[in-house]
N, C-alpha and C positions, 0 to 999 in steps of 0.2 A: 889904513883908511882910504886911501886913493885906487886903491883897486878894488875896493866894494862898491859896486853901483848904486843908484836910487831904487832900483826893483830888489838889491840883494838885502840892501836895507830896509826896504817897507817886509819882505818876509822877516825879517829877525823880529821885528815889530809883532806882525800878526802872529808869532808862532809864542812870543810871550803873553801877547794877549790873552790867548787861546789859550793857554797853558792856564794863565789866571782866573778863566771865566769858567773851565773845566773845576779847576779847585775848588772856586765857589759853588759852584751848584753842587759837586759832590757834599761839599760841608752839609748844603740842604736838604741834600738825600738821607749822609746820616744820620744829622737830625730828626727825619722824618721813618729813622731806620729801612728805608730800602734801601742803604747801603748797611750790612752788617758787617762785626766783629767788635775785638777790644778795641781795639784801634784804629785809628784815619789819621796817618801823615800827610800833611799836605805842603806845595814845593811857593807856596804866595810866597815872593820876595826872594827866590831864589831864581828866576827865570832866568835872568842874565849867563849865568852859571851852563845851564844846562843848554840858550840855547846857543850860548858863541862857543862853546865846546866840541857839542854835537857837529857843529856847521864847518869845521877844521875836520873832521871827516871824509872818509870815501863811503859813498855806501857798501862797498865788501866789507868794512872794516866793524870791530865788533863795541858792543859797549855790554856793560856789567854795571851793577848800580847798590845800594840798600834799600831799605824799606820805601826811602821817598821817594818813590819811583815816576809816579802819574807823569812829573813834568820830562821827565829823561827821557818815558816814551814817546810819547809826542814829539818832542824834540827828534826823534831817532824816524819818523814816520811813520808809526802805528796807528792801524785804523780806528779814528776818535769813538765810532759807534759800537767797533767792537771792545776797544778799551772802556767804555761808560757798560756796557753789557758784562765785562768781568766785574767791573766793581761792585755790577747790581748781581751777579753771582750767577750767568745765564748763561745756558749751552753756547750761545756764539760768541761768547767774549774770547779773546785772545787767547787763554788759557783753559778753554771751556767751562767757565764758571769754578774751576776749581783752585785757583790763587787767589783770586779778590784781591783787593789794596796792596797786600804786602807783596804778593808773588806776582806779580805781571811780571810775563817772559813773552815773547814775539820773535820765534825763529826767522820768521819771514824778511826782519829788515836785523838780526844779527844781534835781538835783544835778549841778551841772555838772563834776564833778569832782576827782580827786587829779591832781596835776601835780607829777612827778619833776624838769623843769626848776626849779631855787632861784628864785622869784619870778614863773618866765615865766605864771603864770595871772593875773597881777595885772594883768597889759592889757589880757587877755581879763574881768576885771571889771568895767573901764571902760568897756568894749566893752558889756557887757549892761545896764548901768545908761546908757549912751546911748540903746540901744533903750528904756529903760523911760520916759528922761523924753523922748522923740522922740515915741513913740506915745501918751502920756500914759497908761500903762498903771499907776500909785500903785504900781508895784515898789521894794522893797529889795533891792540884792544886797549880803549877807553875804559879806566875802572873807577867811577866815582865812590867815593865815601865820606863820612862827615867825621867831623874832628874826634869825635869818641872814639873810633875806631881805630886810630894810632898809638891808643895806648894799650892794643889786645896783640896777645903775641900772632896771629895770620899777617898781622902788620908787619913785622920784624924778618918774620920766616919768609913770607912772600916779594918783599924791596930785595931781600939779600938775595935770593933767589935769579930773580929779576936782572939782579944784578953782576949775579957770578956768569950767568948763561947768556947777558947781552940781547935778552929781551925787548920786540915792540912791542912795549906797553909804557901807556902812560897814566901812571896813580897821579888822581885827580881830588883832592882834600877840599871840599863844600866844607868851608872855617864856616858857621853862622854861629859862633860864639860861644854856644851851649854844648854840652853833650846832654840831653835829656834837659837838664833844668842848674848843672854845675855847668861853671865859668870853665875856659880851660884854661886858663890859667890856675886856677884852684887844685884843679887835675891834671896838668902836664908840668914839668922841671923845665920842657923848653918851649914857650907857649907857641916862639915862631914856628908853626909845625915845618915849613919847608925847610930848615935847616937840617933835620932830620936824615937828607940829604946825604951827607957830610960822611955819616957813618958807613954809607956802602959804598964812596966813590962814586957817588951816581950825580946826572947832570939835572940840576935843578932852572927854575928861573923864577925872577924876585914873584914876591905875593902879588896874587890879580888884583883888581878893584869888580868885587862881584856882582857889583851893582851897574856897569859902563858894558854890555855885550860884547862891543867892539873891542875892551881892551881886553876882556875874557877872549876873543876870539882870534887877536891876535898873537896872542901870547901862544896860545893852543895851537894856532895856525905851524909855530914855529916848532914847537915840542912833537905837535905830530908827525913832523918831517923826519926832527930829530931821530925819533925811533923808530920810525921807518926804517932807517939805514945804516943805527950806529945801536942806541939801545937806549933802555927804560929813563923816563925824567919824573922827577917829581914836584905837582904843580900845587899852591894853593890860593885861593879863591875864599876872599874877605867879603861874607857874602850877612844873610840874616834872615831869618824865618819868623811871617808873621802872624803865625798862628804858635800854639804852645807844642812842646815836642808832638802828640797828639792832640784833635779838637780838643777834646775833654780838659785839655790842662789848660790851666788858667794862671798860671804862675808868671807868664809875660806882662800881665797888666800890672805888674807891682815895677815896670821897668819902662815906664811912661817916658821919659828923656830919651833915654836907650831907641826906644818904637819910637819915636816922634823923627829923632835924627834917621836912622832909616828909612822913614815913610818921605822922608824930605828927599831924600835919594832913590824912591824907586825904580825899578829897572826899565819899566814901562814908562815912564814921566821922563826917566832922562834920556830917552832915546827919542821920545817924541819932542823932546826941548831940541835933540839935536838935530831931527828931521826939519822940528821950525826952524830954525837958526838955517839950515844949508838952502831948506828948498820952500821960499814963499808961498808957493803954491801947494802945500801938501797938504793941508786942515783936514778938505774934504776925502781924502783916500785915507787922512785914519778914522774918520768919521764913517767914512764905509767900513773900515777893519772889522774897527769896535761892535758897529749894527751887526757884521758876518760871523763874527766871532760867535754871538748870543742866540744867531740864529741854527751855527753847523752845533753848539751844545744843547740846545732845545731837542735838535731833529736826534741829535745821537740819546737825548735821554728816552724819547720815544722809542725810537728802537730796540732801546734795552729791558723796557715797560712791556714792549710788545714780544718780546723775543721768549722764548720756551726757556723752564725750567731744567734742569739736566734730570735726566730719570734714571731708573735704578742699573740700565744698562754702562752710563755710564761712569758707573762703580768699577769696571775692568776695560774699560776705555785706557789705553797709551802705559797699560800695566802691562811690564815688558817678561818679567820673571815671577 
């Protein structure tokens, strides 16, 4: 905490805001179906997570993610007008309209992606941090995944992996409680997922608070060193998502206590309690945030409104073979 400044703090701030006010409006595109597919995950109430994660980073360094992508990019520096442009499915989006919600990738700042497969990008993690320590390139790759995914074997093949070869990577476990709509505990033998651990010799550190950025950020701070220079950790992060695994699901509202005690904790609420509490003076600069936030998501939905369809050309557009 004493080496995060008041400007590094009002960004953690804004980039969760932004991240939340991004989500919402998406919600109301889908709604409104300009955003299409089955599905729309979205990251409300997981901010913390993604952005004291990300912010223990180098930018050379890589990140990899699942389906709940939106907030990781952002988090990562992806450009907001091109990212609202993919989701609305338009030639300038970051993936040129051809990933949508699930697939956002951004080579440009190292984002290798959302991946719909439950777990299948975790080999492709192993894969990039081979390259890093092959070429001696001092890479991190950041590989978020949610707790379902620990119980699919790319989990098992990829830590041990990770682990035989002394890999920089750090698997990063978004605990929000649920896989889909099961508890995990209902679904895993050892609920603590970071003990998990245990099984490859590999170096862990205690559960985050994924709701506290700072302490997600420190904790990360420390893990990403670690595997910079010795090899892979495994971190998790007691986090909570407040929408249903997708919009469409409605299964959360029967879990009213559950969402009330998290909403009590929000990621945005307890960060701005702590910016009250440090600095008197700060009201009006999150009250600017807040207005800047709703205004860079506005200008980025217009541009994604106004931006070109993909046409038939680009059916063999980045089609390699």
């Amino acid at each position: 905490m004493a080496e995060l400044t008041k400007e590094e703090l009002l960004d953690m701030y804004r980039e969760m805001v932004l991240i939340r006010r991004f989500e919402e409006r998406c919600k109301e595109l889908y709604q409104q179906r300009k955003i299409g597919g089955v599905y729309l995950h979205l990251y409300s109430g997981q901010e913390a997570t993604g952005v004291g994660a990300v912010r223990a980073l180098r930018p050379s360094d890589h990140v990899i993610t699942s389906y709940r992508v939106h907030g990781v990019a952002i988090a990562k520096g992806s450009d907001v007008n091109r990212l609202m442009a993919e989701m609305m499915g338009k030639r300038t989006g970051v993936a040129g309209g051809k990933g949508g919600s699930m697939h956002l990738a951004d080579r440009s700042v190292n984002l290798w992606g959302g991946y719909a497969i439950v777990g299948g990008h975790l080999p492709l993690a192993t894969g990039i941090a081979l390259k890093s320590k092959y070429n001696k390139d001092n890479e991190v790759v950041m590989c978020f995944m949610g707790d379902g995914a620990t119980n699919n074997g790319y989990f098992h093949e990829s830590l041990n992996l990770s682990a035989v070869w002394d890999l920089p990577v750090v698997w990063l476990i978004e605990n929000n409680l649920y896989g889909m709509g099961t508890p995990v505990d209902v679904a895993s033998g050892q609920a603590e997922l970071v003990k998990r651990a245990q099984a490859y010799g590999m170096k862990a550190y205690d559960r985050m608070d994924g709701q506290d950025v700072v302490a997600v950020y420190e904790t990360c701070r420390q893990a990403v060193e670690y595997a910079r220079t010795t090899g892979p950790v495994l971190l998790e992060s007691i986090t909570y998502r407040y929408e249903g695994h997708g919009v469409s699901d409605r299964i959360y509202q029967k879990r009213a206590d559950e969402m009330r005690h998290f909403r009590d904790r929000d990621p945005i609420k307890v960060m701005a309690e702590r910016l009250k509490r440090d600095y008197a003076d700060i009201e009006p600069a999150l009250q600017a945030i807040d207005a800047g936030a709703a205004e860079i998501i506005e200008r980025a939905v217009q541009y994604a409104e106004e931006s070109p369809e993909p046409g038939p050309e680009d059916l063999w557009r980045h089609v390699y073979a």
